[in-house]
N, C-alpha and C positions, 0 to 999 in steps of 0.2 A: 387772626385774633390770637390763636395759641403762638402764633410768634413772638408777639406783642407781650403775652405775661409771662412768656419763657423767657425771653430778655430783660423785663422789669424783676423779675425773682431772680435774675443773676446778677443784676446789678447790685438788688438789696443784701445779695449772700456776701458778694465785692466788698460792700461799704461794711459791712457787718463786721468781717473777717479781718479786715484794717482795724476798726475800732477793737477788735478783740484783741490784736498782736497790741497794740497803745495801751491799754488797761492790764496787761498782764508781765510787764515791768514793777508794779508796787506788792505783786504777788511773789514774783519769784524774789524781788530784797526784801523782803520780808524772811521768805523761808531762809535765803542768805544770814540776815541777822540774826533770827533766833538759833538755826546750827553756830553760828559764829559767837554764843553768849555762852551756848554751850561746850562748845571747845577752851575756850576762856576761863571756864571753872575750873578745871585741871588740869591747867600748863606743866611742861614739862622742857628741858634742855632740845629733845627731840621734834616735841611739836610747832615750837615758839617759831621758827622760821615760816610755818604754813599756816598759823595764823595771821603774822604778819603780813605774808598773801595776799590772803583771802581778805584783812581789812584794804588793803589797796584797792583789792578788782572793786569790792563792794563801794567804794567812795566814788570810782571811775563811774561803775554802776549809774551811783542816784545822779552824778553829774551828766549822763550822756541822759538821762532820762528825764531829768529837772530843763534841759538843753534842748529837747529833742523837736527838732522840727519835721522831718521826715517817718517815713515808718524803720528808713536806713538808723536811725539816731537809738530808736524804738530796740531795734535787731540789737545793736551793738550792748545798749543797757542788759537785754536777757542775757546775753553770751555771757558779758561780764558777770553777772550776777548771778551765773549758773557753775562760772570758774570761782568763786569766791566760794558757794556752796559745796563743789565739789572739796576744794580746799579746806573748808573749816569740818566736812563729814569722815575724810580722811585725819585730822588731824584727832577728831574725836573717836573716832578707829583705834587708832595708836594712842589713846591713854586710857583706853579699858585691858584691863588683863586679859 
């Protein structure tokens, strides 16, 4: 019998932990776009190439995530969307004194 719910509570953490990595695509393009509204406010010669970036991974982003049939599809949307952040917090780095 403790086999039985030791395996049924692993199954549900399984299914869970799927659903989790699915739903947390609309989070990270979020924090994505709001750093990227923020770098946008004070462009500069230096920064403009890493904004432009980071609006590419982010469009890759919602496409692999809008797209996604897999949790593979899933993965690739975060990556993107975490390269795009990266990219717009760097960029906002570089136009503070």
């Amino acid at each position: 019998m403790l086999r039985v719910i030791t395996a049924t509570v692993m199954m549900v953490i399984a299914v869970l932990a799927g659903v989790a990595w699915a739903f947390n695509c609309p989070v990270v393009i979020k924090q994505a776009e709001d750093m990227l509204k923020k770098a946008e406010a004070k462009p500069n010669p230096d920064t403009r190439p890493l904004v432009d970036e980071a609006k590419k991974y982010l469009a890759e982003a919602k496409a692999h995530h809008e797209n996604a049939k897999t949790k593979r599809d899933h993965g690739d949307a975060v990556r993107k969307a975490k390269f795009a952040l990266a990219l717009a917090e760097e960029a906002v780095t570089l136009q503070t004194p």
